[in-house]
FILO-983060 format. One record per residue (C-alpha): residue number from 1; residue in one letter; chain; x, y, z. Coordinates in nm, 2 decimals. Layout:
<atom zator="NUM" tordo="a" tornu="A" u="X" v="Y" w="Z"/>
...
% end
This chain:
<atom zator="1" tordo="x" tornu="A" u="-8.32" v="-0.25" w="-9.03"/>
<atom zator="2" tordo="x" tornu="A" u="-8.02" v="-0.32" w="-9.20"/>
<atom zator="3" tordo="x" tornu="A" u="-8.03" v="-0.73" w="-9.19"/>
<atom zator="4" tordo="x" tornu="A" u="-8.36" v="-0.67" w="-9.36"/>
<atom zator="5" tordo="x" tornu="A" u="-8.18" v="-0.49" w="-9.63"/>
<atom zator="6" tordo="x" tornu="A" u="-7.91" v="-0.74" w="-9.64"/>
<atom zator="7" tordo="x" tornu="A" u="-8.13" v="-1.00" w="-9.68"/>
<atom zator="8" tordo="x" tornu="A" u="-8.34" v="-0.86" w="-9.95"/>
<atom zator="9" tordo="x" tornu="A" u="-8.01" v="-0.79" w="-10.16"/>
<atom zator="10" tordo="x" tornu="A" u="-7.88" v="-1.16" w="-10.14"/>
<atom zator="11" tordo="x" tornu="A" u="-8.15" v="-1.33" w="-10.26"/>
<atom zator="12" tordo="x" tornu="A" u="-8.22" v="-1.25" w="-10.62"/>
<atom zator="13" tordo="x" tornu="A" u="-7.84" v="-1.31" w="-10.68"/>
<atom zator="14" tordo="x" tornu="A" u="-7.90" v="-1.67" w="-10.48"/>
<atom zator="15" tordo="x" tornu="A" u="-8.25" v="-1.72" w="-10.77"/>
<atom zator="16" tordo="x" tornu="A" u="-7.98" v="-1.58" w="-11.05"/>
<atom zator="17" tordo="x" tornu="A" u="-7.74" v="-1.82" w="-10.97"/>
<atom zator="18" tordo="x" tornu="A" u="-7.98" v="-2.11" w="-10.88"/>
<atom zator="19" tordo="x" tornu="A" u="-8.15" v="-2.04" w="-11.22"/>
<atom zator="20" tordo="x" tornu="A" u="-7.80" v="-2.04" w="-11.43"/>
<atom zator="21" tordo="x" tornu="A" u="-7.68" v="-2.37" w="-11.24"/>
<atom zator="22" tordo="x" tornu="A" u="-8.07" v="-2.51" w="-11.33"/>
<atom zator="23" tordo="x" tornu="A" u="-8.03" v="-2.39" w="-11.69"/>
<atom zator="24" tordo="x" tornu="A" u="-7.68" v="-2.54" w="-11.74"/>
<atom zator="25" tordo="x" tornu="A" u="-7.80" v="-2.89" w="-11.60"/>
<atom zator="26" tordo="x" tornu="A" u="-8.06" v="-2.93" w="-11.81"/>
<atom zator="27" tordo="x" tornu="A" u="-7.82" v="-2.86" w="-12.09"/>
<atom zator="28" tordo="x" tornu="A" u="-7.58" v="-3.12" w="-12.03"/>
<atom zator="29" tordo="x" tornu="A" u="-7.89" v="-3.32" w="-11.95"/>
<atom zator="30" tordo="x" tornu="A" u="-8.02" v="-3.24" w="-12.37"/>
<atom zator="31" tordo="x" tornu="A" u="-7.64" v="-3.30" w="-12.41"/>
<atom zator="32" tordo="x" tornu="A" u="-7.66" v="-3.68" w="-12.27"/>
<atom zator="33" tordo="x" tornu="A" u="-7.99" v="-3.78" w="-12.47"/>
<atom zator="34" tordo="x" tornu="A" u="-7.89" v="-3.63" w="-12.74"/>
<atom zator="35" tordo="x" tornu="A" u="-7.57" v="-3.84" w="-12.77"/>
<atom zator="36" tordo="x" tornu="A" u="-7.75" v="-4.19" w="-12.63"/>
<atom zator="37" tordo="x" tornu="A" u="-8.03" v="-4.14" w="-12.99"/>
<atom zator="38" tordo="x" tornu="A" u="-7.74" v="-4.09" w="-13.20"/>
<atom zator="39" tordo="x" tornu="A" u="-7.57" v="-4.38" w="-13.05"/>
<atom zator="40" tordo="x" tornu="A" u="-7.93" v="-4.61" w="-13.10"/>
<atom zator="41" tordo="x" tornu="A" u="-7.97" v="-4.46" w="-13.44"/>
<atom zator="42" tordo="x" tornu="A" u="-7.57" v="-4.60" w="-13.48"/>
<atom zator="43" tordo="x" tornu="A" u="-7.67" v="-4.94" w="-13.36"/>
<atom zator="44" tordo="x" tornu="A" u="-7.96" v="-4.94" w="-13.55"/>
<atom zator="45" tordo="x" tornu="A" u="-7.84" v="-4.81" w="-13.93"/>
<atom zator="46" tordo="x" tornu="A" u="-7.53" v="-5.10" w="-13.84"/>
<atom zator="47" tordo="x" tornu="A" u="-7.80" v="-5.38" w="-13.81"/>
<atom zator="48" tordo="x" tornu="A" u="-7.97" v="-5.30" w="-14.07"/>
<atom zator="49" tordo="x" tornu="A" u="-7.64" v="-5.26" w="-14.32"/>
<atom zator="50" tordo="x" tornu="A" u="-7.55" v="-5.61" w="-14.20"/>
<atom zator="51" tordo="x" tornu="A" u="-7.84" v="-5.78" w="-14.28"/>
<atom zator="52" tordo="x" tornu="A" u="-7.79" v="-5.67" w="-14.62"/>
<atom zator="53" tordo="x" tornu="A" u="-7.68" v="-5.88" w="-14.87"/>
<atom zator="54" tordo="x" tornu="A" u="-7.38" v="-5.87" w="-15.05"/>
<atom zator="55" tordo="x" tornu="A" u="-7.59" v="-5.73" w="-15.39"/>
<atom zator="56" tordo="x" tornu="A" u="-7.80" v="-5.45" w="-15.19"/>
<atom zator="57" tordo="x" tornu="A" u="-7.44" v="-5.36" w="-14.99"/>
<atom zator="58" tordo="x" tornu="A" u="-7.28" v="-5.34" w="-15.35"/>
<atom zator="59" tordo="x" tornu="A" u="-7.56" v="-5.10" w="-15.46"/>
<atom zator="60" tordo="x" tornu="A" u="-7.51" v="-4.87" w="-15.15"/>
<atom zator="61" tordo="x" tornu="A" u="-7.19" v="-4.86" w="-15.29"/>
<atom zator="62" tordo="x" tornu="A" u="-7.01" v="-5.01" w="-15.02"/>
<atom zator="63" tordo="x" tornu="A" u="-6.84" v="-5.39" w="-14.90"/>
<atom zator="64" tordo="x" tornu="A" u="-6.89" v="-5.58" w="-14.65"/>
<atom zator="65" tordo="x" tornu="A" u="-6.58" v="-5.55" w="-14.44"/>
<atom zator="66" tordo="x" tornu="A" u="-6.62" v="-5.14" w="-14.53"/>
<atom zator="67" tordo="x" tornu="A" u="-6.98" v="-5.10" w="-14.32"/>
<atom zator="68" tordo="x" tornu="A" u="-6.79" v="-5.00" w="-13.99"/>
<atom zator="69" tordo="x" tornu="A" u="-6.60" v="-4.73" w="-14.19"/>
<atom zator="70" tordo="x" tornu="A" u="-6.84" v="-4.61" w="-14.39"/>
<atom zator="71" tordo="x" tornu="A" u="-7.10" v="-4.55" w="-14.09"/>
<atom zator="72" tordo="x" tornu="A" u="-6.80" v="-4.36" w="-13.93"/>
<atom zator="73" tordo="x" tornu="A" u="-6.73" v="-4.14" w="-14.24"/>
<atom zator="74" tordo="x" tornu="A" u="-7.15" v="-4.08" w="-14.26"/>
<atom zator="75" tordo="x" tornu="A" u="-7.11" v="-3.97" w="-13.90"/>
<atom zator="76" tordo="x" tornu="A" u="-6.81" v="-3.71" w="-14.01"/>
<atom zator="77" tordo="x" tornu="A" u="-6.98" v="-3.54" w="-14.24"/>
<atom zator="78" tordo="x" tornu="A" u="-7.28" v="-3.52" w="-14.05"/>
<atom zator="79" tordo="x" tornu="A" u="-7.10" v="-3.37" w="-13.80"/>
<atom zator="80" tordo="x" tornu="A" u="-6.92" v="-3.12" w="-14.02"/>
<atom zator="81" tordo="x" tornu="A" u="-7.27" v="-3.08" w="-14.21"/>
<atom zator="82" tordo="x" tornu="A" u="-7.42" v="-2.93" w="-13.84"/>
<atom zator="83" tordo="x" tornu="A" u="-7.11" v="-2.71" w="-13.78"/>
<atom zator="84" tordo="x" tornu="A" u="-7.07" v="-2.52" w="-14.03"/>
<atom zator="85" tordo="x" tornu="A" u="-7.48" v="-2.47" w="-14.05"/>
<atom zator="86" tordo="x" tornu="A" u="-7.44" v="-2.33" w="-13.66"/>
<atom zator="87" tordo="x" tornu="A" u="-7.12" v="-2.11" w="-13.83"/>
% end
């Protein structure tokens, strides 16, 4: 009778920790696509700043040899812009 017992103790802790292992994979798993968009939507917003010309670049505001750093500094305050919202 007492291996019955045993048995019916061990298992919702087994589901518990099955479920927490589950929920933390599919976290980093949100984790990975969410970084492989942003990384797209870097690529992307980079090809479309170089096939700007030099006039359209100037109104942005920006140079040519500057595109690299200013989609960098974008990023940074994008970044800051979503922390201090989850703050």
């Amino acid at each position: 009778m007492t291996m019955f017992s045993d048995i019916a103790t061990t298992t919702p802790f087994i589901r518990r920790r099955f479920s927490i292992f589950l929920a933390r994979l599919g976290r980093h798993v949100n984790r990975w696509i969410a970084a492989a968009i942003a990384r797209r939507e870097r690529q992307a917003a980079l090809v479309v700043l170089r096939h700007f010309i030099n006039r359209d670049l100037q109104d942005i505001g920006i140079r040519r040899y500057q595109i690299g750093d200013a989609l960098a500094d974008c990023e940074q305050k994008r970044q800051e812009t979503r922390q201090s919202e989850l703050s």
